[in-house]
PDB file with SEQRES, HELIX, SHEET and CRYST1 records, atoms N, CA, C and O in Angstrom:
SEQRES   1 A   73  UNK UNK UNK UNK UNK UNK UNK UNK UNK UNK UNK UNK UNK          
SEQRES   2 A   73  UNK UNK UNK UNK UNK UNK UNK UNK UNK UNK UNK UNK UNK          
SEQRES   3 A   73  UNK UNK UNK UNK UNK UNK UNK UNK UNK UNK UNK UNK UNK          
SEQRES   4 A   73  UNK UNK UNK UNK UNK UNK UNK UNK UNK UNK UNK UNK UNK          
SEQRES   5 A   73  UNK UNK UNK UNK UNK UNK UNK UNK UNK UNK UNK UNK UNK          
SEQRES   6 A   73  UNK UNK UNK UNK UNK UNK UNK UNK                              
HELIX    1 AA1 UNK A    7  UNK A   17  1                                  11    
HELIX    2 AA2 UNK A   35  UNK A   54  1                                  20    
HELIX    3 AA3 UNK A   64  UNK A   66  5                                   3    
SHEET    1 AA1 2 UNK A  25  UNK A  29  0                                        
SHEET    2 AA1 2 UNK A  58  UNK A  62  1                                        
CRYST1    1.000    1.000    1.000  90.00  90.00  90.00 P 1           1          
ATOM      1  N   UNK A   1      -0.149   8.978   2.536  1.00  0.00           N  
ATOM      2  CA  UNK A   1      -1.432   9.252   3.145  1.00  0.00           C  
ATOM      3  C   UNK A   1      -1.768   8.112   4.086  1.00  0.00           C  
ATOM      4  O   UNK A   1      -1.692   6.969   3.635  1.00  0.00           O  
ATOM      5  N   UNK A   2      -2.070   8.270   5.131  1.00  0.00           N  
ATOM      6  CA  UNK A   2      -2.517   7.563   6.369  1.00  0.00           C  
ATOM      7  C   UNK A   2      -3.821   7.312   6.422  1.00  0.00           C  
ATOM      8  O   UNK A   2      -4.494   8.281   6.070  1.00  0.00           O  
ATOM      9  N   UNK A   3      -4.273   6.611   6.654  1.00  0.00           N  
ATOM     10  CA  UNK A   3      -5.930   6.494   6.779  1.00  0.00           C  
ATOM     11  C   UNK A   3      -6.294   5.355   7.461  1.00  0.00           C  
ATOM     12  O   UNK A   3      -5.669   4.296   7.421  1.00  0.00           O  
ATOM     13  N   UNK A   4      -7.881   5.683   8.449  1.00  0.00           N  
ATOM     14  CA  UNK A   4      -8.135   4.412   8.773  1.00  0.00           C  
ATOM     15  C   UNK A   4      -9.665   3.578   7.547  1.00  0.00           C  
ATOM     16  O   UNK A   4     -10.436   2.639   7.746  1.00  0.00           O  
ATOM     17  N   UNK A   5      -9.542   4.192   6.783  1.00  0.00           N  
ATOM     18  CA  UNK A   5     -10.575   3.238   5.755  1.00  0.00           C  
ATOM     19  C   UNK A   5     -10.067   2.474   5.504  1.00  0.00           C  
ATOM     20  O   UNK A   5      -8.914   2.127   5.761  1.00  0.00           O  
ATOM     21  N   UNK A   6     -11.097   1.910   4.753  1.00  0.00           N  
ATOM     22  CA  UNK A   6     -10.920   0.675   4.102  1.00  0.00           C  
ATOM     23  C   UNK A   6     -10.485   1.075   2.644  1.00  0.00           C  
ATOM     24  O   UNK A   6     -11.015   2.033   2.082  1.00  0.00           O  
ATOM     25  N   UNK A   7      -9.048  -0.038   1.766  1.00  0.00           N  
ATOM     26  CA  UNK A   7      -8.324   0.582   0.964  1.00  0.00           C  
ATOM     27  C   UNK A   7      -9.117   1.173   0.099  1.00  0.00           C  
ATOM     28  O   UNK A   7      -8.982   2.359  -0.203  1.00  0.00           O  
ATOM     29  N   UNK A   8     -10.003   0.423  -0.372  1.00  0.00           N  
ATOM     30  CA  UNK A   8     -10.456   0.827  -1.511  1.00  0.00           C  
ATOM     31  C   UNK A   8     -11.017   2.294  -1.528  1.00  0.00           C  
ATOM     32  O   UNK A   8     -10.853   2.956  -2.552  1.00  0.00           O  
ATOM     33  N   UNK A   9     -11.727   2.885  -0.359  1.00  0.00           N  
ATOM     34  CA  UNK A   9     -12.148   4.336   0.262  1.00  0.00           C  
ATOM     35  C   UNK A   9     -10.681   5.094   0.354  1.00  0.00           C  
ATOM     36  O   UNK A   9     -10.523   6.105  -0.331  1.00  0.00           O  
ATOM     37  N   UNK A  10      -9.885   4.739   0.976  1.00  0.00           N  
ATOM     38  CA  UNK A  10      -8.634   5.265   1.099  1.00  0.00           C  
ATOM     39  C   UNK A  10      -8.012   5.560  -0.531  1.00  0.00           C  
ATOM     40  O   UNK A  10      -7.383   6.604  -0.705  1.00  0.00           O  
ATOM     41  N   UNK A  11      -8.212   4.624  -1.675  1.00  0.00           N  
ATOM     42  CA  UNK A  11      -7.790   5.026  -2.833  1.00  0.00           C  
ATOM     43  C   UNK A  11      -8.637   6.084  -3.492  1.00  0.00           C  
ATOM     44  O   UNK A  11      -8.085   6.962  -4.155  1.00  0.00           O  
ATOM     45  N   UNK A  12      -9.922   6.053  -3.351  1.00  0.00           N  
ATOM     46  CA  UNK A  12     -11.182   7.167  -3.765  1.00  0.00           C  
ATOM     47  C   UNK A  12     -10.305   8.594  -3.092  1.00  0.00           C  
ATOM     48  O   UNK A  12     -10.017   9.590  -3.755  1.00  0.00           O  
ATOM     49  N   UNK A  13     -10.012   8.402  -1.741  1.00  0.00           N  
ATOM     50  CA  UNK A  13      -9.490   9.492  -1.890  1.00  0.00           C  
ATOM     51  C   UNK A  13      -8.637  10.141  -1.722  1.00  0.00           C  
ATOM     52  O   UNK A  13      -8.500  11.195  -1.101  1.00  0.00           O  
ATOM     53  N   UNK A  14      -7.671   9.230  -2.563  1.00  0.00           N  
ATOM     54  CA  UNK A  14      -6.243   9.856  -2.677  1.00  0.00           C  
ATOM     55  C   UNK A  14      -6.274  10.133  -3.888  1.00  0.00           C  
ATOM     56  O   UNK A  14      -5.313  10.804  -4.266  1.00  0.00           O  
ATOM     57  N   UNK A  15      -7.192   9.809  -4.822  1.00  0.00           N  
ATOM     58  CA  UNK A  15      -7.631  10.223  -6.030  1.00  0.00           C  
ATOM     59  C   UNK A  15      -8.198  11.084  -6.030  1.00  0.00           C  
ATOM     60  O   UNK A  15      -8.241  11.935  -6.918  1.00  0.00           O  
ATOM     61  N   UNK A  16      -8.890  11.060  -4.814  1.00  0.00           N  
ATOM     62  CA  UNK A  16      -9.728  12.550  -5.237  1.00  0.00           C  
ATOM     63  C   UNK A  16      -9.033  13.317  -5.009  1.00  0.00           C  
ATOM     64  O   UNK A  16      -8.557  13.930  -5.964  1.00  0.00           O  
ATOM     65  N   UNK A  17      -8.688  13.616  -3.872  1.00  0.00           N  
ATOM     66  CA  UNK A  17      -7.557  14.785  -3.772  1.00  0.00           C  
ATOM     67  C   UNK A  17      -6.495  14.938  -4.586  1.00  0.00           C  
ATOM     68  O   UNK A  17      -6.227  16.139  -4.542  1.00  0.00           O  
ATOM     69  N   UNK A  18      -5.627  14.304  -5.413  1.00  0.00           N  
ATOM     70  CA  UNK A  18      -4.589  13.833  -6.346  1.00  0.00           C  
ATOM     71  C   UNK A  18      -3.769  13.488  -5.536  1.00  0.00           C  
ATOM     72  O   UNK A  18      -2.808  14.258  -5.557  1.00  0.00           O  
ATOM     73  N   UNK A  19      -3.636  12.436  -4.582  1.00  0.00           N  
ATOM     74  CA  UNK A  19      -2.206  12.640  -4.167  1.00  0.00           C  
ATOM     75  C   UNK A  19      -2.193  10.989  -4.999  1.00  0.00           C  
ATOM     76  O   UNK A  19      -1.134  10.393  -4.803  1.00  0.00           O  
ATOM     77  N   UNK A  20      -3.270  10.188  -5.914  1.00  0.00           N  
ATOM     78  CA  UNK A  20      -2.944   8.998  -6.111  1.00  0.00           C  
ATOM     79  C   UNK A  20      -3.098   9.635  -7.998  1.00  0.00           C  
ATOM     80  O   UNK A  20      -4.310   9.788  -8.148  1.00  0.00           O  
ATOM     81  N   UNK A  21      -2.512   9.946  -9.093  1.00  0.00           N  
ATOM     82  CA  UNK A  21      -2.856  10.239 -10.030  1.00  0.00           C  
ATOM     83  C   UNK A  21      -3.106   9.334 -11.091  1.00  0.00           C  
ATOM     84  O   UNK A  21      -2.684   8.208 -10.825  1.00  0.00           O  
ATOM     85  N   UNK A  22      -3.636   9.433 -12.183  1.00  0.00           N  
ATOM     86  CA  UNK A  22      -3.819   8.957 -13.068  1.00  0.00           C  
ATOM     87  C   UNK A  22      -2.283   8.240 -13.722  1.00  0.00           C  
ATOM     88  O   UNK A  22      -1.304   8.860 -14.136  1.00  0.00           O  
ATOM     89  N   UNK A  23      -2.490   6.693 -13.640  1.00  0.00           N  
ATOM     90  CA  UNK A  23      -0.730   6.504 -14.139  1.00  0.00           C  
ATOM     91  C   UNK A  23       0.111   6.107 -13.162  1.00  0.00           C  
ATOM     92  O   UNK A  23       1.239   5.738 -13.489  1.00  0.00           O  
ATOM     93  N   UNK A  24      -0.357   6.107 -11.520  1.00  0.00           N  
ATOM     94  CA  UNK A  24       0.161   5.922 -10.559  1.00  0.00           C  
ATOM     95  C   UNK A  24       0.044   4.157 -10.275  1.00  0.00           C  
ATOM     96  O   UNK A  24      -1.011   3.524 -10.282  1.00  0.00           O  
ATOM     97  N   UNK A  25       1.635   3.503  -9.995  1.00  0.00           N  
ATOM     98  CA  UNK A  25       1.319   2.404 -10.237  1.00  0.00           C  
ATOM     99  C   UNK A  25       0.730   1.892  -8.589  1.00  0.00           C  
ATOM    100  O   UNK A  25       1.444   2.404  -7.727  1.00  0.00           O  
ATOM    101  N   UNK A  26      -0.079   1.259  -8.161  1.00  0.00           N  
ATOM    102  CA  UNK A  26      -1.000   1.531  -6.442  1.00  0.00           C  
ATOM    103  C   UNK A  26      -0.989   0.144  -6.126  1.00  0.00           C  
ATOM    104  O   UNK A  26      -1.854  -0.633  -6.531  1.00  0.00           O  
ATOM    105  N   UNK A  27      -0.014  -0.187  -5.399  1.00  0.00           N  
ATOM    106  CA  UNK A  27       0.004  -1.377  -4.434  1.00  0.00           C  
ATOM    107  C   UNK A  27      -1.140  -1.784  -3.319  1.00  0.00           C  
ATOM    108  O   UNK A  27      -1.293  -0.897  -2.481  1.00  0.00           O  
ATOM    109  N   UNK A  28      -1.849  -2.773  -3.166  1.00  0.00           N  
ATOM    110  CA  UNK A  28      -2.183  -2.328  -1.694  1.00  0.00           C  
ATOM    111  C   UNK A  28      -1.833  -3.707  -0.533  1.00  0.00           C  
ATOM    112  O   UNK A  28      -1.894  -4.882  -0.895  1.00  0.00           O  
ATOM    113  N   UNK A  29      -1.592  -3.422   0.408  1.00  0.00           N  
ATOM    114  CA  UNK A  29      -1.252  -4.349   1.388  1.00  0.00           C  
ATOM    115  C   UNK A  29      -2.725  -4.732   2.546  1.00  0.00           C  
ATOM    116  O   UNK A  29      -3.110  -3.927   3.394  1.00  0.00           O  
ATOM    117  N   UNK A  30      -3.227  -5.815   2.365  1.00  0.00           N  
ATOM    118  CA  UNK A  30      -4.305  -6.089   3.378  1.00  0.00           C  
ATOM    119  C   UNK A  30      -4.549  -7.530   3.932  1.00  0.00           C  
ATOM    120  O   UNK A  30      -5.576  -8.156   4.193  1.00  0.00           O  
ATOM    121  N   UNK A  31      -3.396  -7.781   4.004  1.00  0.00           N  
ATOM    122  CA  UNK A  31      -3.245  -9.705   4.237  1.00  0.00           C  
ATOM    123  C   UNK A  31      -3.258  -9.170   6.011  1.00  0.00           C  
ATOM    124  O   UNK A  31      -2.782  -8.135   6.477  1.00  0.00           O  
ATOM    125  N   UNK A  32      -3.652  -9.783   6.402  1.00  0.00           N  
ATOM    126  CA  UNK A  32      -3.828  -9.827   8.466  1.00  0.00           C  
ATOM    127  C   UNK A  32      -3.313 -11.039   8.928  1.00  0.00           C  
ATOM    128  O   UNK A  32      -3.365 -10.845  10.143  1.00  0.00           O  
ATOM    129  N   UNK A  33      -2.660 -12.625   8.720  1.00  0.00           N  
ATOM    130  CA  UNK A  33      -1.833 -13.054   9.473  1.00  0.00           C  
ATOM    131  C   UNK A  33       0.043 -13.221   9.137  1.00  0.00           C  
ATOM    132  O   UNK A  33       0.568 -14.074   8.420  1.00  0.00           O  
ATOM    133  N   UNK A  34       0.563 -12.391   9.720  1.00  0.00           N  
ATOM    134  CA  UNK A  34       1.638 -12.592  10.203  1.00  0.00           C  
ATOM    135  C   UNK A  34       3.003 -12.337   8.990  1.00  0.00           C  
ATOM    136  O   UNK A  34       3.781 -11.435   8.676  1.00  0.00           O  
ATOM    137  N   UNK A  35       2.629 -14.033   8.508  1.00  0.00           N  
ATOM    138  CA  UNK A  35       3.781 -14.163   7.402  1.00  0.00           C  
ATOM    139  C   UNK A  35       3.220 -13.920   6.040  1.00  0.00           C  
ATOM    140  O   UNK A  35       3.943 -14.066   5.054  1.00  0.00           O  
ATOM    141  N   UNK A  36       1.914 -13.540   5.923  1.00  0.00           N  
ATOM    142  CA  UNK A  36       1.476 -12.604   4.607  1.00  0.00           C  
ATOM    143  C   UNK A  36       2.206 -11.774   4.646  1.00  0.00           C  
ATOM    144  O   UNK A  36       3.342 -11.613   4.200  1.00  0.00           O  
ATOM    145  N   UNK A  37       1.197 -10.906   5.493  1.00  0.00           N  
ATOM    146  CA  UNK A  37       1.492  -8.981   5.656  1.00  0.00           C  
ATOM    147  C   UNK A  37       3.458  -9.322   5.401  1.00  0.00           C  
ATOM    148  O   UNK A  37       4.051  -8.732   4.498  1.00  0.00           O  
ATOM    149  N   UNK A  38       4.106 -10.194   6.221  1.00  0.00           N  
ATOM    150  CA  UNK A  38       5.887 -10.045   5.752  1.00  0.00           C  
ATOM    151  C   UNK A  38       5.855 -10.081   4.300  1.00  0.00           C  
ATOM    152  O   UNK A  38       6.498  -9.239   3.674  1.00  0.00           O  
ATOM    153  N   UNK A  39       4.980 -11.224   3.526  1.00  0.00           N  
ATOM    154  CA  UNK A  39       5.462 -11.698   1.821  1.00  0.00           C  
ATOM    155  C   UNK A  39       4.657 -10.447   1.161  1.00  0.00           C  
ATOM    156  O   UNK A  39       5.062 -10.013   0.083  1.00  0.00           O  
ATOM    157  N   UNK A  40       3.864 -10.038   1.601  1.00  0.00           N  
ATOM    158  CA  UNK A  40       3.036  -8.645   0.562  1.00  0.00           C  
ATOM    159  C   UNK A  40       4.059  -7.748   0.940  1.00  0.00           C  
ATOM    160  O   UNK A  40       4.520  -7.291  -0.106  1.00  0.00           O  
ATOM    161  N   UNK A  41       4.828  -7.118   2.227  1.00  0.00           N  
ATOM    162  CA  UNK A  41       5.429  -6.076   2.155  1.00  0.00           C  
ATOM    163  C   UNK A  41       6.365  -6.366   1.006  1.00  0.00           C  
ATOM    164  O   UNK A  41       6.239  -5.669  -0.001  1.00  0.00           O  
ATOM    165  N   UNK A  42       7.491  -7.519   1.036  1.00  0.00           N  
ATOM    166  CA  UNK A  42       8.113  -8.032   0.364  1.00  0.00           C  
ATOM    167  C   UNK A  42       8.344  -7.708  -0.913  1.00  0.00           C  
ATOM    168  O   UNK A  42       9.439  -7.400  -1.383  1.00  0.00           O  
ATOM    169  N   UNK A  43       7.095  -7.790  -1.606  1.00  0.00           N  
ATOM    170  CA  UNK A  43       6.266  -7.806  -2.694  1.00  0.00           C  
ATOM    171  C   UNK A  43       6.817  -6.197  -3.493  1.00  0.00           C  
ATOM    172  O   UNK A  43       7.596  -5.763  -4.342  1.00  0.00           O  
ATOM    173  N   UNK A  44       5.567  -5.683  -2.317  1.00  0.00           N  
ATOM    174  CA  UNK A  44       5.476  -3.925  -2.701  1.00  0.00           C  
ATOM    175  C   UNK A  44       6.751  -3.175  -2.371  1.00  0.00           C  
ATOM    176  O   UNK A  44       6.848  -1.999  -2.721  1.00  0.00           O  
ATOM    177  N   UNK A  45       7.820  -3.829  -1.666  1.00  0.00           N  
ATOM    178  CA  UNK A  45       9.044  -3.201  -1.615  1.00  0.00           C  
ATOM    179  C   UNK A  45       9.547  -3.488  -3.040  1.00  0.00           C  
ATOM    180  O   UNK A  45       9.802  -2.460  -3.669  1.00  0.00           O  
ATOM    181  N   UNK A  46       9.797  -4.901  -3.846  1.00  0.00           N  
ATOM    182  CA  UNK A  46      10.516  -4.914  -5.253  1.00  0.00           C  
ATOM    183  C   UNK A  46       9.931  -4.072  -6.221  1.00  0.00           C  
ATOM    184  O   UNK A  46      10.549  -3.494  -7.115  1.00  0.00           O  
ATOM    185  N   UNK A  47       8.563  -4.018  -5.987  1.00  0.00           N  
ATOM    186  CA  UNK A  47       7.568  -3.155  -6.959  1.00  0.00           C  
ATOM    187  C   UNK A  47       7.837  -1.615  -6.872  1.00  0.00           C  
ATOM    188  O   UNK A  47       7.889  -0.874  -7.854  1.00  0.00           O  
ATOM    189  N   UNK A  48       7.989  -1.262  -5.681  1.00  0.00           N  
ATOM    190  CA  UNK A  48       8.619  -0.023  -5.587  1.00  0.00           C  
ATOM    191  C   UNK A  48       9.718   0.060  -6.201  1.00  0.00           C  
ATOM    192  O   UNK A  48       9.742   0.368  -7.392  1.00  0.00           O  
ATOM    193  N   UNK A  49      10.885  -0.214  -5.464  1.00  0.00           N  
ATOM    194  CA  UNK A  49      11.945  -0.479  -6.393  1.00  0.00           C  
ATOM    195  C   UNK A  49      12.297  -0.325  -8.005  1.00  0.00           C  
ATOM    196  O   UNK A  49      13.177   0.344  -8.547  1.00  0.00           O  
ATOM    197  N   UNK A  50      11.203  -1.261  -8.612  1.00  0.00           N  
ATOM    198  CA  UNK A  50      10.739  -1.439 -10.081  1.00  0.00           C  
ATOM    199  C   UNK A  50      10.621   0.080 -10.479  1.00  0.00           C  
ATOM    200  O   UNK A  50      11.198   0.509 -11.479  1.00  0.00           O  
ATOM    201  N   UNK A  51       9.865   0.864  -9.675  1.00  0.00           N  
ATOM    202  CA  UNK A  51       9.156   1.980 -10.381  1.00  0.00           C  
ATOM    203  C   UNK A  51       9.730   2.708 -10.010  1.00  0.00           C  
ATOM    204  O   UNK A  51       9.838   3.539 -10.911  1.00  0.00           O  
ATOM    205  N   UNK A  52      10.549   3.191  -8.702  1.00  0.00           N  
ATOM    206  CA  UNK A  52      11.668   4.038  -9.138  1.00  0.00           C  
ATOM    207  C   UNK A  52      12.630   4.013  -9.843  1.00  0.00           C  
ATOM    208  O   UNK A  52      13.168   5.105 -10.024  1.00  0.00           O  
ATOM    209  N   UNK A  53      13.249   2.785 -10.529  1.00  0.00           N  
ATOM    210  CA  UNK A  53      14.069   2.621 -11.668  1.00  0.00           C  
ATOM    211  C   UNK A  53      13.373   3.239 -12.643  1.00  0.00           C  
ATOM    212  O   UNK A  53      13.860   4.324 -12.960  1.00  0.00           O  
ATOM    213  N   UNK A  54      12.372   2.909 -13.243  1.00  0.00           N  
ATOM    214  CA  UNK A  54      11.439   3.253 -14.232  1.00  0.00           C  
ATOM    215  C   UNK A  54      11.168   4.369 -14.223  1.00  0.00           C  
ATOM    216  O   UNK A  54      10.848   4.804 -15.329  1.00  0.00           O  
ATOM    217  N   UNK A  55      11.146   5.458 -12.955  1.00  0.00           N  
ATOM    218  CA  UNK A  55      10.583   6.749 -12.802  1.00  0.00           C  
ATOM    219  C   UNK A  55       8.661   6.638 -12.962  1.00  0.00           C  
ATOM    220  O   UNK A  55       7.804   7.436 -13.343  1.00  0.00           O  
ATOM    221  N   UNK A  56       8.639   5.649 -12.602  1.00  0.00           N  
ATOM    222  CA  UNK A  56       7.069   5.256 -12.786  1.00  0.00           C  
ATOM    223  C   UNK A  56       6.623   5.854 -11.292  1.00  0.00           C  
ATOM    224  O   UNK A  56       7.194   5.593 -10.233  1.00  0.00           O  
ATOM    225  N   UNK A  57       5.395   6.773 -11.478  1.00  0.00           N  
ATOM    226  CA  UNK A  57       4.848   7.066  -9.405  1.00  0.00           C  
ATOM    227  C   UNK A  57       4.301   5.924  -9.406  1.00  0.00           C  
ATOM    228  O   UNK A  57       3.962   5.103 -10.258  1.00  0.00           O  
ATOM    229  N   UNK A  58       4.258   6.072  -7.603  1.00  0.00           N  
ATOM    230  CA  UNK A  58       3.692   5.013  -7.104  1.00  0.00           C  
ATOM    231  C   UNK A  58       3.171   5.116  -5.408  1.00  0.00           C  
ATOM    232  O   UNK A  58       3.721   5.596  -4.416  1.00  0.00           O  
ATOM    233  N   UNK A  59       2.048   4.528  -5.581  1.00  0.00           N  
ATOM    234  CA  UNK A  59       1.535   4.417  -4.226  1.00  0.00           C  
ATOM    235  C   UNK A  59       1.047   3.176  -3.469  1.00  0.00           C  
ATOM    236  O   UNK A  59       0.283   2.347  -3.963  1.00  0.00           O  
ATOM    237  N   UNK A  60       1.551   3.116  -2.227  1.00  0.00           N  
ATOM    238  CA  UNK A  60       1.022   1.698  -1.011  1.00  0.00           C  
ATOM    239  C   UNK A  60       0.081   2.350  -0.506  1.00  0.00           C  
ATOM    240  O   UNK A  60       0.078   3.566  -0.316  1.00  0.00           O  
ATOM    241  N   UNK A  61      -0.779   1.587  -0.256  1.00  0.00           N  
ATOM    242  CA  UNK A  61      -2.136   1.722   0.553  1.00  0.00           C  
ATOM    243  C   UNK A  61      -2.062   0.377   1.230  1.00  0.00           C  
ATOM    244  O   UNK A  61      -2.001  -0.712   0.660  1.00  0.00           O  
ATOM    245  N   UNK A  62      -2.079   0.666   2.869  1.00  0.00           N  
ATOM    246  CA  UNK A  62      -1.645  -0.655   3.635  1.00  0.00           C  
ATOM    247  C   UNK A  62      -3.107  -0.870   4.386  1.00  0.00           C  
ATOM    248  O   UNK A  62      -3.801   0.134   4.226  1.00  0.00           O  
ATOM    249  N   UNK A  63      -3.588  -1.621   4.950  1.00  0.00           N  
ATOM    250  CA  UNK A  63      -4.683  -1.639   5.878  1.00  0.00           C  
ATOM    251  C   UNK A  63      -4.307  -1.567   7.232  1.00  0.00           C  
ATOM    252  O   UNK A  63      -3.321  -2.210   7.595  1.00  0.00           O  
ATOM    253  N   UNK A  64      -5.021  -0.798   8.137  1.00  0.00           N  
ATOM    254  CA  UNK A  64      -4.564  -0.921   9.886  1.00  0.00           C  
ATOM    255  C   UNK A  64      -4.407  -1.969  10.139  1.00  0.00           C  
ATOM    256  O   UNK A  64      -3.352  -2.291  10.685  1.00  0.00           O  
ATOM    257  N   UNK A  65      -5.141  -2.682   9.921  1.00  0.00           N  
ATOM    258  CA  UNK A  65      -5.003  -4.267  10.628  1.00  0.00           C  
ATOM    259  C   UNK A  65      -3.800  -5.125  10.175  1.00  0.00           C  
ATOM    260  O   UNK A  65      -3.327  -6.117  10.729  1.00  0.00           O  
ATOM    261  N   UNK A  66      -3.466  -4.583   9.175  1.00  0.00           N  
ATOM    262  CA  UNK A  66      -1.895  -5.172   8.465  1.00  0.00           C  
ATOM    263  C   UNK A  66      -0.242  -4.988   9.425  1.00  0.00           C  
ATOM    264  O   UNK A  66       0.679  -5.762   9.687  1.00  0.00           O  
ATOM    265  N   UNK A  67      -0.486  -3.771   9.669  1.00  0.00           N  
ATOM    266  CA  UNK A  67       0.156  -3.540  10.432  1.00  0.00           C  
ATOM    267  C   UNK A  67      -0.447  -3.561  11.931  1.00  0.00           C  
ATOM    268  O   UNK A  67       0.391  -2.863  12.500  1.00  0.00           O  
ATOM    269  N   UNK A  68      -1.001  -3.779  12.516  1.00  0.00           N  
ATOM    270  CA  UNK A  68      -1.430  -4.439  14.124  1.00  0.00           C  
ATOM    271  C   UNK A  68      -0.323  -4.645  15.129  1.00  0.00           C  
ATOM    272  O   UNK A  68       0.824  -4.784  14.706  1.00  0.00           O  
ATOM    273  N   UNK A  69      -0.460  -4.662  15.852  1.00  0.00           N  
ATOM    274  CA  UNK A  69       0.405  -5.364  17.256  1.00  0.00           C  
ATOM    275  C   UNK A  69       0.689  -6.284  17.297  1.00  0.00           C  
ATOM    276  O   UNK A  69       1.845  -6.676  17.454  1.00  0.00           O  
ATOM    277  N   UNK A  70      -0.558  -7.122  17.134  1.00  0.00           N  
ATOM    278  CA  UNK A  70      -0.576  -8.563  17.532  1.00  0.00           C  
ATOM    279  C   UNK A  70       0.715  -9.678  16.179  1.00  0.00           C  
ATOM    280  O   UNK A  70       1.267 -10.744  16.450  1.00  0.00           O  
ATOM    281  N   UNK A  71       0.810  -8.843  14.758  1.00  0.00           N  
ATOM    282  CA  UNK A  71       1.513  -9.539  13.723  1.00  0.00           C  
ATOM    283  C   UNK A  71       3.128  -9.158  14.405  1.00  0.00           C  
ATOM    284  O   UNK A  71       4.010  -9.989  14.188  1.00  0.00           O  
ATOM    285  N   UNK A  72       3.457  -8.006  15.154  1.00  0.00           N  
ATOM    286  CA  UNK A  72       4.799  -8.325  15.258  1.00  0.00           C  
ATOM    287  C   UNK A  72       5.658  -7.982  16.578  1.00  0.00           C  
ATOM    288  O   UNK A  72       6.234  -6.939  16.887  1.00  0.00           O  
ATOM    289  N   UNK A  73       5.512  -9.608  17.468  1.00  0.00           N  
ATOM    290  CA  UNK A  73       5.489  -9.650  18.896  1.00  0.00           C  
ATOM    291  C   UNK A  73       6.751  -9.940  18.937  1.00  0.00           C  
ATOM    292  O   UNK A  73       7.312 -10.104  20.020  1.00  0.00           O  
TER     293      UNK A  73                                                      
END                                                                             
């Protein structure tokens, strides 16, 4: 799910709709300079990882500004 809210609105409603369910393990990415947003992707890539071994769902919720222009010139 794509969105321009803010995560926490963006998780309301991916819940609401179910696409985020009960049990779903929910990353979110919202660091804005540079070599964060690289160490959080980082992050939520092993965590992913983790939970498809596990068969655990899972969801990223990134912020627009995380991904920006200006972080990768």
């Amino acid at each position: 799910m794509l969105t321009g809210d803010k995560l926490e609105t963006a998780e309301n409603i991916g819940r609401s709709c179910n696409l985020i369910q009960p049990g779903f393990e929910v990353m979110h990415i919202a660091q804005k300079e540079k070599d964060k947003v690289e160490i959080a992707i980082r992050e939520a890539k092993w965590k992913f990882l983790e939970c498809k071994q596990t068969g655990k769902p899972k969801a990223i919720l990134i912020e627009g500004e995380s991904l920006g222009k200006p972080h990768f010139k």
